[in-house]
C-alpha positions as protocol buffer text, in pm:
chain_id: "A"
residue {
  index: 1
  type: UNK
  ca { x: 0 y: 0 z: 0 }
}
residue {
  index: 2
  type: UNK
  ca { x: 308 y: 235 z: 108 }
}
residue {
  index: 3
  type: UNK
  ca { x: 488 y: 151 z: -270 }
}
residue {
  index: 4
  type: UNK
  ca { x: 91 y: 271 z: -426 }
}
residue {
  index: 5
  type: UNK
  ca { x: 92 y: 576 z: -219 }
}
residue {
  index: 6
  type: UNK
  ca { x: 431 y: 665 z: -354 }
}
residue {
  index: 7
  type: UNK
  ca { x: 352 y: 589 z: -689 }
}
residue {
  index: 8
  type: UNK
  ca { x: 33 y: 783 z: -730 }
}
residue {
  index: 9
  type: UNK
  ca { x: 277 y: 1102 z: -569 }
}
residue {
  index: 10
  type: UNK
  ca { x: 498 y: 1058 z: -834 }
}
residue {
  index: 11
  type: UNK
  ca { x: 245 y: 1023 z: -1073 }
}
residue {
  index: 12
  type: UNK
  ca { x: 79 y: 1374 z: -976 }
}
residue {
  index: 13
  type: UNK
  ca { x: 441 y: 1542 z: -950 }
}
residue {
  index: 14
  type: UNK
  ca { x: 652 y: 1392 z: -1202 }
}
residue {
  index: 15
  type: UNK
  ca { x: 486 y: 1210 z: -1486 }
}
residue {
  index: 16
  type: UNK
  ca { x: 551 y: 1327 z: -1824 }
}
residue {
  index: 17
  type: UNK
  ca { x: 373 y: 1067 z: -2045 }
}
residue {
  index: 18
  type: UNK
  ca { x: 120 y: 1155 z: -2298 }
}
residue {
  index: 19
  type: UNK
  ca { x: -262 y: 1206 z: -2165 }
}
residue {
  index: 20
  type: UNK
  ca { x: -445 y: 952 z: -2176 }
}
residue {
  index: 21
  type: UNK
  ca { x: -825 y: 915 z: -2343 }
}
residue {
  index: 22
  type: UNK
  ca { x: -978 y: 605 z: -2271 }
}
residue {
  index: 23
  type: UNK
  ca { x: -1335 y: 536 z: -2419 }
}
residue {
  index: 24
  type: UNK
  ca { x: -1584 y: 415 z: -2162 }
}
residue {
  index: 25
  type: UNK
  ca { x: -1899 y: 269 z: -2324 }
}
residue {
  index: 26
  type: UNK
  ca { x: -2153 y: 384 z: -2088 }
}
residue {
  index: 27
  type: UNK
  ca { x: -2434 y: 592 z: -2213 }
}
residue {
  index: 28
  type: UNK
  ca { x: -2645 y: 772 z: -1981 }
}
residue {
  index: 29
  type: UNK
  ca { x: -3061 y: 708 z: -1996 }
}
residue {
  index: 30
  type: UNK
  ca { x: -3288 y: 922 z: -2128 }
}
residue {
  index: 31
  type: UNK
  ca { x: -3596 y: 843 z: -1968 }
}
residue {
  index: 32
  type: UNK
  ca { x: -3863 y: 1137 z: -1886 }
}
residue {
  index: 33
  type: UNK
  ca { x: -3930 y: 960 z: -1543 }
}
residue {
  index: 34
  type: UNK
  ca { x: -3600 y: 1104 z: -1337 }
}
residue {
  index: 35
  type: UNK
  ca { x: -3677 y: 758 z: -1109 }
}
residue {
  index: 36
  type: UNK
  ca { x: -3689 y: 542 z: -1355 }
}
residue {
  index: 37
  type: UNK
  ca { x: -3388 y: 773 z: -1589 }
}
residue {
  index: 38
  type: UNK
  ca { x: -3180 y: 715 z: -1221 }
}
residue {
  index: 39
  type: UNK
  ca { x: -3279 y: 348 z: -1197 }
}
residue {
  index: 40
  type: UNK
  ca { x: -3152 y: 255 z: -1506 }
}
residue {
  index: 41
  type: UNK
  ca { x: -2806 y: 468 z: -1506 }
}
residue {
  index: 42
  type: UNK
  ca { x: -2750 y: 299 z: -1187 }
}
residue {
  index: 43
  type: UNK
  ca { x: -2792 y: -43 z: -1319 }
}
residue {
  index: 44
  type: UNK
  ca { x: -2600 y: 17 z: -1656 }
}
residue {
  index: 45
  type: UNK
  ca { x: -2339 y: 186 z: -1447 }
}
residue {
  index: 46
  type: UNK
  ca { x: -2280 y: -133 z: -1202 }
}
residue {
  index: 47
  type: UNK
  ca { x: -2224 y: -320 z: -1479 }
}
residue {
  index: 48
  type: UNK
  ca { x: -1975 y: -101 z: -1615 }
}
residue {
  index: 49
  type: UNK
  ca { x: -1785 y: -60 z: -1323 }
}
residue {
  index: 50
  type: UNK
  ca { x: -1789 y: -459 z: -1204 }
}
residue {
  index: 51
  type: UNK
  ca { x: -1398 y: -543 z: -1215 }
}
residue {
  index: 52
  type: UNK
  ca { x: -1332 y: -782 z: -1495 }
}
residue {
  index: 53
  type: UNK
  ca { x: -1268 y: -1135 z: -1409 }
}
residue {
  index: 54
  type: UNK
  ca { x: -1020 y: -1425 z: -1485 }
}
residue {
  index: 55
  type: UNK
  ca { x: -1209 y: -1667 z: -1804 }
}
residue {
  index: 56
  type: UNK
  ca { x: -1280 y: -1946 z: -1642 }
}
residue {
  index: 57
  type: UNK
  ca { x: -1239 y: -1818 z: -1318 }
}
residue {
  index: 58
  type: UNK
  ca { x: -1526 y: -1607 z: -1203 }
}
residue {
  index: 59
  type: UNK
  ca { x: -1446 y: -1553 z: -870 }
}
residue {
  index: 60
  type: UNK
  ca { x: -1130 y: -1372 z: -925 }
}
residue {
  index: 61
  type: UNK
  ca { x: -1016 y: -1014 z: -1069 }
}
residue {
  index: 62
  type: UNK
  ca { x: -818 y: -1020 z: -1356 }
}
residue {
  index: 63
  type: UNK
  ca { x: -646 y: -717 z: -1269 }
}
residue {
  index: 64
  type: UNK
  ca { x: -554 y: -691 z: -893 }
}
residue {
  index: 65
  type: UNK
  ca { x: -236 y: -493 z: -870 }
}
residue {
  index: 66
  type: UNK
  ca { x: -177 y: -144 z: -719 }
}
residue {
  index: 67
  type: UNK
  ca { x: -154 y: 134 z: -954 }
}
residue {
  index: 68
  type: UNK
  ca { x: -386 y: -76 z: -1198 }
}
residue {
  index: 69
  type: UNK
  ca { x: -787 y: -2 z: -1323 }
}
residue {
  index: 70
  type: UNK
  ca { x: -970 y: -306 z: -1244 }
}
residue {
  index: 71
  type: UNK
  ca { x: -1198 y: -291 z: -1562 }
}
residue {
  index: 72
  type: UNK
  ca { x: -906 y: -206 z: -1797 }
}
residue {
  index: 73
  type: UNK
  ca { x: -586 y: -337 z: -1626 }
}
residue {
  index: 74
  type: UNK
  ca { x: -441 y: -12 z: -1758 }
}
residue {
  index: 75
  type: UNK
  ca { x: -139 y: 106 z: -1500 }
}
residue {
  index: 76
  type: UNK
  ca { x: -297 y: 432 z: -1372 }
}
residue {
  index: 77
  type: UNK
  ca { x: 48 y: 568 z: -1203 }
}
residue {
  index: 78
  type: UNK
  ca { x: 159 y: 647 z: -1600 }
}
residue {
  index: 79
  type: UNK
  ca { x: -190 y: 844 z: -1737 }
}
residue {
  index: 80
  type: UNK
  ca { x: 0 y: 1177 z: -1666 }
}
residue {
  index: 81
  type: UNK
  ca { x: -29 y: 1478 z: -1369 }
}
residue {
  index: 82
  type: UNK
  ca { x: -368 y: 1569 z: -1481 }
}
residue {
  index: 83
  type: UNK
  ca { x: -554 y: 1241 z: -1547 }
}
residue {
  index: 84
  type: UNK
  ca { x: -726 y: 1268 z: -1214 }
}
residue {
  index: 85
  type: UNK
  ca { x: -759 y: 1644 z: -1192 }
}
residue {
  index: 86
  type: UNK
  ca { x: -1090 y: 1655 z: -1342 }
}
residue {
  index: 87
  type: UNK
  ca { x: -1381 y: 1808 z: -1139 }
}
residue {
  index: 88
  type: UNK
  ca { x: -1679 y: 1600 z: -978 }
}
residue {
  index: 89
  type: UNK
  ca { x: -2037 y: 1622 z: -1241 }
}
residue {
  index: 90
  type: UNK
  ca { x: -2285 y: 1706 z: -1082 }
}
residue {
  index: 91
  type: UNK
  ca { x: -2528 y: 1376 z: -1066 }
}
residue {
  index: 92
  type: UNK
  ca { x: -2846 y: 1552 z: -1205 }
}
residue {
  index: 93
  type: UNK
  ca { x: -2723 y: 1805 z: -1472 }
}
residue {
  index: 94
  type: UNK
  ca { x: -2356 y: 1582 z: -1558 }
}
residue {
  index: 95
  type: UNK
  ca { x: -2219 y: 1966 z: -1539 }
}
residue {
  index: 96
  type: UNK
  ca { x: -1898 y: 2006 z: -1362 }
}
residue {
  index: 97
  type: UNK
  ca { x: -2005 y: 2081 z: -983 }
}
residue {
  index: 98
  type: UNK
  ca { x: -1907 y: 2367 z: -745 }
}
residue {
  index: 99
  type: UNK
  ca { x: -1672 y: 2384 z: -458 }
}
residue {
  index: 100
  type: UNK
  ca { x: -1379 y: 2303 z: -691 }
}
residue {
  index: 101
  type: UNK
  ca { x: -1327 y: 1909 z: -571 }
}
residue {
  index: 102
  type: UNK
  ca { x: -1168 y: 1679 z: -811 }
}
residue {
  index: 103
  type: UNK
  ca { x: -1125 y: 1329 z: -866 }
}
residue {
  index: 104
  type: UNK
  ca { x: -821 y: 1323 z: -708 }
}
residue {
  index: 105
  type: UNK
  ca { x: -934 y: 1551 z: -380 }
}
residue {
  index: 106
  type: UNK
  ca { x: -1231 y: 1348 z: -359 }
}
residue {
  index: 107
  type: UNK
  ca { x: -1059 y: 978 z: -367 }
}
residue {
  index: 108
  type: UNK
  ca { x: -691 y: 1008 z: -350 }
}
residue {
  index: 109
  type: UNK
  ca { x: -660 y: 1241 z: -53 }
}
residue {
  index: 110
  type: UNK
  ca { x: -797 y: 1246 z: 327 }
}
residue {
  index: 111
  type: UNK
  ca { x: -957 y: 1533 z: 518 }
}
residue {
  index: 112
  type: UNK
  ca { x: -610 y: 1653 z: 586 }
}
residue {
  index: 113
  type: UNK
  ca { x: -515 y: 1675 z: 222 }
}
residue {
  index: 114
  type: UNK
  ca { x: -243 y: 1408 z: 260 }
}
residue {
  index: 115
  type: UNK
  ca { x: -251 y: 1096 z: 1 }
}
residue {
  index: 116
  type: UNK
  ca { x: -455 y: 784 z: 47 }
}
residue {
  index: 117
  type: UNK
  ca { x: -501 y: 499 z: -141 }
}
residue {
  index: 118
  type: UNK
  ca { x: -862 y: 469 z: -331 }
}
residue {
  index: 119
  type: UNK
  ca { x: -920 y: 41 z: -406 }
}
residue {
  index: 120
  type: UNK
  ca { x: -1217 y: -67 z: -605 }
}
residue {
  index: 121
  type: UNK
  ca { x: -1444 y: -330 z: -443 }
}
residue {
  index: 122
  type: UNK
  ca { x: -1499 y: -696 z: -603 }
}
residue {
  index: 123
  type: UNK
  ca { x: -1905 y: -632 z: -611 }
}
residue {
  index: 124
  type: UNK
  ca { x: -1834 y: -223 z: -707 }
}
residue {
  index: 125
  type: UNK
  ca { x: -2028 y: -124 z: -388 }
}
residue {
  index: 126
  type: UNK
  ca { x: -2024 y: -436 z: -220 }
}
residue {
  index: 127
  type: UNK
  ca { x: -1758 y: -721 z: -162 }
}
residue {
  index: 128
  type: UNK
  ca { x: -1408 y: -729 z: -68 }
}
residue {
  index: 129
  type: UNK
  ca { x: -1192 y: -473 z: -130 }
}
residue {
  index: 130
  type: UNK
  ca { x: -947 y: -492 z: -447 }
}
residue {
  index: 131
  type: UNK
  ca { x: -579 y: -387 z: -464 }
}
residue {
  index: 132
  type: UNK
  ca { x: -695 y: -218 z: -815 }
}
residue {
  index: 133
  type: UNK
  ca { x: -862 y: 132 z: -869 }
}
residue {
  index: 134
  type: UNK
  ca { x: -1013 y: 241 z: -1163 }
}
residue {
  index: 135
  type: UNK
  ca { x: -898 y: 468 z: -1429 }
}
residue {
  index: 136
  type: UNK
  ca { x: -1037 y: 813 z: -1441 }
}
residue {
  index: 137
  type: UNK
  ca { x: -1358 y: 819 z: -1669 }
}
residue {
  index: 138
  type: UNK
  ca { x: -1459 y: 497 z: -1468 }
}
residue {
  index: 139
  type: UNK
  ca { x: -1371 y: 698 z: -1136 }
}
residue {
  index: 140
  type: UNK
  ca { x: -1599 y: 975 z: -1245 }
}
residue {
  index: 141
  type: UNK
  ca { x: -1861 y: 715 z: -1373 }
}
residue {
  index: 142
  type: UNK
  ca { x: -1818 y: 535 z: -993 }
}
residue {
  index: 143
  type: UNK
  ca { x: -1902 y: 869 z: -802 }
}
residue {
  index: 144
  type: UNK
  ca { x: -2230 y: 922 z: -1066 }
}
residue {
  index: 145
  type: UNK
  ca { x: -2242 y: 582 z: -934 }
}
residue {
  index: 146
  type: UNK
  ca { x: -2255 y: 646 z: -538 }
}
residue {
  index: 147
  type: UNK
  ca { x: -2443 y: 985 z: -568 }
}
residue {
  index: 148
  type: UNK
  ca { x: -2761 y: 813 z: -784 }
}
residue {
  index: 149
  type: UNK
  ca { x: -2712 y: 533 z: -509 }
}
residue {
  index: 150
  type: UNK
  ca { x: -2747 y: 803 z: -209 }
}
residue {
  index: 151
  type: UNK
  ca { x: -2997 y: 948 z: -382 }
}
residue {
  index: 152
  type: UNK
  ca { x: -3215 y: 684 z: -412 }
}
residue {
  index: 153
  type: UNK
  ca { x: -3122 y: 556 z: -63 }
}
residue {
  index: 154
  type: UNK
  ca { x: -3272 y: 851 z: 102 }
}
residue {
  index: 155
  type: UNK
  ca { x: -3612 y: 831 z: -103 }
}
residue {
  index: 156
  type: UNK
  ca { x: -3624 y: 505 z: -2 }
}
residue {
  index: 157
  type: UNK
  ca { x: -3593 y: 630 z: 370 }
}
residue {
  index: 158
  type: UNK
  ca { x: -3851 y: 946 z: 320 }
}
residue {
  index: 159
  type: UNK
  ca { x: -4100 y: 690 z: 177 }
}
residue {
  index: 160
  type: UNK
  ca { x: -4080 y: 446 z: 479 }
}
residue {
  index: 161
  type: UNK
  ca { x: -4094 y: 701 z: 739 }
}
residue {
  index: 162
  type: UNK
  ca { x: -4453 y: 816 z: 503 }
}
residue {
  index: 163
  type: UNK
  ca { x: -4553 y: 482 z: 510 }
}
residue {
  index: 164
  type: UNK
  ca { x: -4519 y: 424 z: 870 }
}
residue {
  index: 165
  type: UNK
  ca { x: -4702 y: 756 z: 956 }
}
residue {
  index: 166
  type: UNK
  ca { x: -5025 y: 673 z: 745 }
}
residue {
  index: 167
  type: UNK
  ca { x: -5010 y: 342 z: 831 }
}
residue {
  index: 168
  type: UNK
  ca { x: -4955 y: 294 z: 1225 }
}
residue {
  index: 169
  type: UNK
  ca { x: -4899 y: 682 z: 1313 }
}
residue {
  index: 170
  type: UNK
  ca { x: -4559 y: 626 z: 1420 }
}
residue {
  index: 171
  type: UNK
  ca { x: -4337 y: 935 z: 1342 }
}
residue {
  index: 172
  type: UNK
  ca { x: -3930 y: 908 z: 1249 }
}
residue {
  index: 173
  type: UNK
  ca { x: -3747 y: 1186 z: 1407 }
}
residue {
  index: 174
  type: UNK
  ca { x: -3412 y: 1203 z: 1372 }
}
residue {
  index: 175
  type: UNK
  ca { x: -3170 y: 1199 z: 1613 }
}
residue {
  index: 176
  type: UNK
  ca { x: -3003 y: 1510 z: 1740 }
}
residue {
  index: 177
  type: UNK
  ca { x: -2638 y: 1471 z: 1771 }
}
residue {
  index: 178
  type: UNK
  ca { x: -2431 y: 1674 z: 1984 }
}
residue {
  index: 179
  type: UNK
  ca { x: -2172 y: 1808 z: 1808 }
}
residue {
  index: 180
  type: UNK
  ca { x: -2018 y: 1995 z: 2128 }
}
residue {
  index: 181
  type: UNK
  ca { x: -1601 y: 1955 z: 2139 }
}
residue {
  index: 182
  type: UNK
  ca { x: -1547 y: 1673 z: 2413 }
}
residue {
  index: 183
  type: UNK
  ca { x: -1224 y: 1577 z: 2539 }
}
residue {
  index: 184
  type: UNK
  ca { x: -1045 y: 1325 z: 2426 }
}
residue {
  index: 185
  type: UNK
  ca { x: -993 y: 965 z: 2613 }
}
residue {
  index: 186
  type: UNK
  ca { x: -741 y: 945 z: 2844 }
}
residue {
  index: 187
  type: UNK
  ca { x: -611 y: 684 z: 2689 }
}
residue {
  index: 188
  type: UNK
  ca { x: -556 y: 884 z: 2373 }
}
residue {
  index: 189
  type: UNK
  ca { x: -348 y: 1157 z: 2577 }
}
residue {
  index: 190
  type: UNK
  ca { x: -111 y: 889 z: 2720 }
}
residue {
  index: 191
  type: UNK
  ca { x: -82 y: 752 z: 2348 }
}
residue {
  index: 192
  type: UNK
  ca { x: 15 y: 1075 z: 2211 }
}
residue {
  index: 193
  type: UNK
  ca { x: 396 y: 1024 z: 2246 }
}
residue {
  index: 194
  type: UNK
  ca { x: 357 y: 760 z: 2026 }
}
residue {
  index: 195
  type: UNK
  ca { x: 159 y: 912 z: 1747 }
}
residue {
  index: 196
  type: UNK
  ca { x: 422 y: 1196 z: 1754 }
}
residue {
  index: 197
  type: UNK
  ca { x: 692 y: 955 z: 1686 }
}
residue {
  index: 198
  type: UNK
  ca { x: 482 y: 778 z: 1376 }
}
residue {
  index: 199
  type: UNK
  ca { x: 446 y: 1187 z: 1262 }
}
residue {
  index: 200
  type: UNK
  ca { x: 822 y: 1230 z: 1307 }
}
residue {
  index: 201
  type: UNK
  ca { x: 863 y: 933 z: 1040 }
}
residue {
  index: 202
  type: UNK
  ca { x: 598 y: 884 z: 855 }
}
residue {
  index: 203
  type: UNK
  ca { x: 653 y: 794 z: 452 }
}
residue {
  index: 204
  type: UNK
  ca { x: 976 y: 592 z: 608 }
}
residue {
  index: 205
  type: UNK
  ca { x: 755 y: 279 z: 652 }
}
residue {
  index: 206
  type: UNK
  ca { x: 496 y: 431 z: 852 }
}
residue {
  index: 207
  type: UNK
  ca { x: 119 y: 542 z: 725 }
}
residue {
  index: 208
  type: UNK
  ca { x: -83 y: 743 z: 884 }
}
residue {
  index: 209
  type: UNK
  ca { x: -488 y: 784 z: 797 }
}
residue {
  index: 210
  type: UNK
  ca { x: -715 y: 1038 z: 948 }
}
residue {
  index: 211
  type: UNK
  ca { x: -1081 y: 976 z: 937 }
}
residue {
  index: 212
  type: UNK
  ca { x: -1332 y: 1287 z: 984 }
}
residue {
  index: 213
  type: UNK
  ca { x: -1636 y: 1211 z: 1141 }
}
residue {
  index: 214
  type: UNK
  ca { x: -1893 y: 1295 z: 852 }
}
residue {
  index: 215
  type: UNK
  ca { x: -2143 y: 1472 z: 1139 }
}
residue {
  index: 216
  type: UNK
  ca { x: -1957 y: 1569 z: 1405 }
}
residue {
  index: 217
  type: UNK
  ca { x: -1605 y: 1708 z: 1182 }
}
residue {
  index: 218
  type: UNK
  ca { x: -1400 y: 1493 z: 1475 }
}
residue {
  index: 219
  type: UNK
  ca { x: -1127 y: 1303 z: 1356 }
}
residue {
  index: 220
  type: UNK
  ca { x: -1246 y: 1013 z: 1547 }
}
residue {
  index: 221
  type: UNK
  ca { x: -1082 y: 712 z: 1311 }
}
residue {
  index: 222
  type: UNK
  ca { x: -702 y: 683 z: 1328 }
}
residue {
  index: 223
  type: UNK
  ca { x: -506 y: 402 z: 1154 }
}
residue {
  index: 224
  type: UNK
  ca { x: -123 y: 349 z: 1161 }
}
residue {
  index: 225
  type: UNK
  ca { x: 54 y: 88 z: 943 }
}
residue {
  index: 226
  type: UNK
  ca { x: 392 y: -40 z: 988 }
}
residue {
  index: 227
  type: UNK
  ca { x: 568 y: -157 z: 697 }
}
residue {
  index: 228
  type: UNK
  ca { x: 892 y: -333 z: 804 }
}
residue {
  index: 229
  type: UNK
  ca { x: 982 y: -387 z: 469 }
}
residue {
  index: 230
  type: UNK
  ca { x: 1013 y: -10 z: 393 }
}
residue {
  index: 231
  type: UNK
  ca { x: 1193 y: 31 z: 722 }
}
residue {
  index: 232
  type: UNK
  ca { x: 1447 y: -204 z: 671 }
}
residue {
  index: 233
  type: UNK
  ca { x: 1528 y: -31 z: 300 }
}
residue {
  index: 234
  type: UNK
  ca { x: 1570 y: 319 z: 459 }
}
residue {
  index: 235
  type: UNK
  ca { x: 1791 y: 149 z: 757 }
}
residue {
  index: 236
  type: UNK
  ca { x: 2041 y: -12 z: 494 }
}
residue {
  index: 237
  type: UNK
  ca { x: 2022 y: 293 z: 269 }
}
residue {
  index: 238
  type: UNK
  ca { x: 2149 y: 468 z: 568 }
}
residue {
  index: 239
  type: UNK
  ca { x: 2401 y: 236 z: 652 }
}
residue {
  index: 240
  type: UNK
  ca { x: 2516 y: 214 z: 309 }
}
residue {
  index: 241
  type: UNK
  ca { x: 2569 y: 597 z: 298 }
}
residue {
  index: 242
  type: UNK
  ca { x: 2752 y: 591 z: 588 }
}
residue {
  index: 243
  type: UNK
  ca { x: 2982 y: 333 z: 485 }
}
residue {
  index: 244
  type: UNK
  ca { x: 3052 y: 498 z: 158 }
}
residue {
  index: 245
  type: UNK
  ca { x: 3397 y: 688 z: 190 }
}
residue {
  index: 246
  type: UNK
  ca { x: 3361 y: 1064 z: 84 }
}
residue {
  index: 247
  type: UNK
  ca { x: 3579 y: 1233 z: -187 }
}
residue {
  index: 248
  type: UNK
  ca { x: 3782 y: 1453 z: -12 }
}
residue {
  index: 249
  type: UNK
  ca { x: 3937 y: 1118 z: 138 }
}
């Protein structure tokens, strides 16, 4: 995960390949019923996004590697520095949307700003997760995907709580959170030593992710990954440069 990270910074800061222009064959419903129009893209879309699968061998990706689209197997780390800068369409009007996000803000980067690793899932919004992504006019096509999916999601929710009103008067009222600053566990505070030393090296085969509570804004979800394998290279790198006599001996 460390050696995607790395190569997805690379590929933002140094790649100087040609841009790439895939063709995705996905075309968009025109039916007057926005319901049924929604329905439909959603289903056409699921199939277009399902990761492609070994013949003969249903139950596992074809491509599976960092770096790689799962639909495609094309190596995403060599598309170019502005493959993923596109802006997020809007999932109504397919018009670039507002607020300036990007492909890359929205799936390659955490609420901090710092890189993350976006994998595909084997079911596209179900399943185990993948090692794979997806190249960028699938990515774009994925978050059509998940917005139609909310969308629906939450008339499916307004149309119970209707339902269980006429039916059996019972009302849905939803609950209030507090989203007053508490302190932190104590437990936290006495870890905090700790964290600071993963901060002091992280990219030297330690990961950090920060998760932002949607609701509250708390960073409530911390994970820290170890890589010995990373630390081991930067230990004999170090060793080897030390070992290495200078030229003014």
């Amino acid at each position: 995960m460390d050696d995607y990270i790395l190569s997805m910074l690379v590929f933002m800061v140094g790649a100087t390949t040609s841009v790439y222009y895939p063709q995705v064959n996905f075309e968009f419903d025109n039916d007057p019923d926005p319901i049924l129009r929604r329905k439909k893209n959603i289903k056409n879309a699921r199939k277009v996004l399902m990761p492609a699968r070994k013949w003969m061998m249903p139950g596992f990706p074809k491509y599976n590697e960092y770096g790689q689209c799962c639909v495609t197997g094309v190596q995403l780390t060599g598309l170019g520095p502005d493959a993923f800068d596109k802006p997020l369409l809007d999932p109504d009007t397919l018009a670039p949307g507002e607020g300036g996000k990007t492909l890359f803000t929205k799936f390659f980067a955490d609420v901090t700003g710092k890189p993350k690793a976006f994998v595909a899932l084997m079911g596209v919004d179900t399943g185990s997760p993948l090692r794979s992504s997806y190249c960028p006019e699938l990515l774009q096509l994925y978050w059509l995907f998940s917005q139609w999916k909310l969308q629906e999601e939450d008339e499916h929710m307004n149309e119970r709580s209707s339902f269980l009103w006429r039916k059996k008067r019972i009302k849905m009222v939803p609950k209030q959170i507090d989203t007053t600053e508490r302190p932190s566990p104590n437990l936290v505070q006495e870890l905090e030593p700790f964290f600071q030393k993963c901060l002091e090296h992280e990219g030297k085969g330690v990961q950090i992710n920060q998760y932002q509570n949607s609701i509250t804004g708390e960073v409530d979800l911390t994970t820290i990954t170890l890589d010995l394998r990373v630390m081991r290279l930067a230990e004999n790198a170090v060793a080897l440069s030390d070992s290495t006599p200078s030229e003014a001996r």
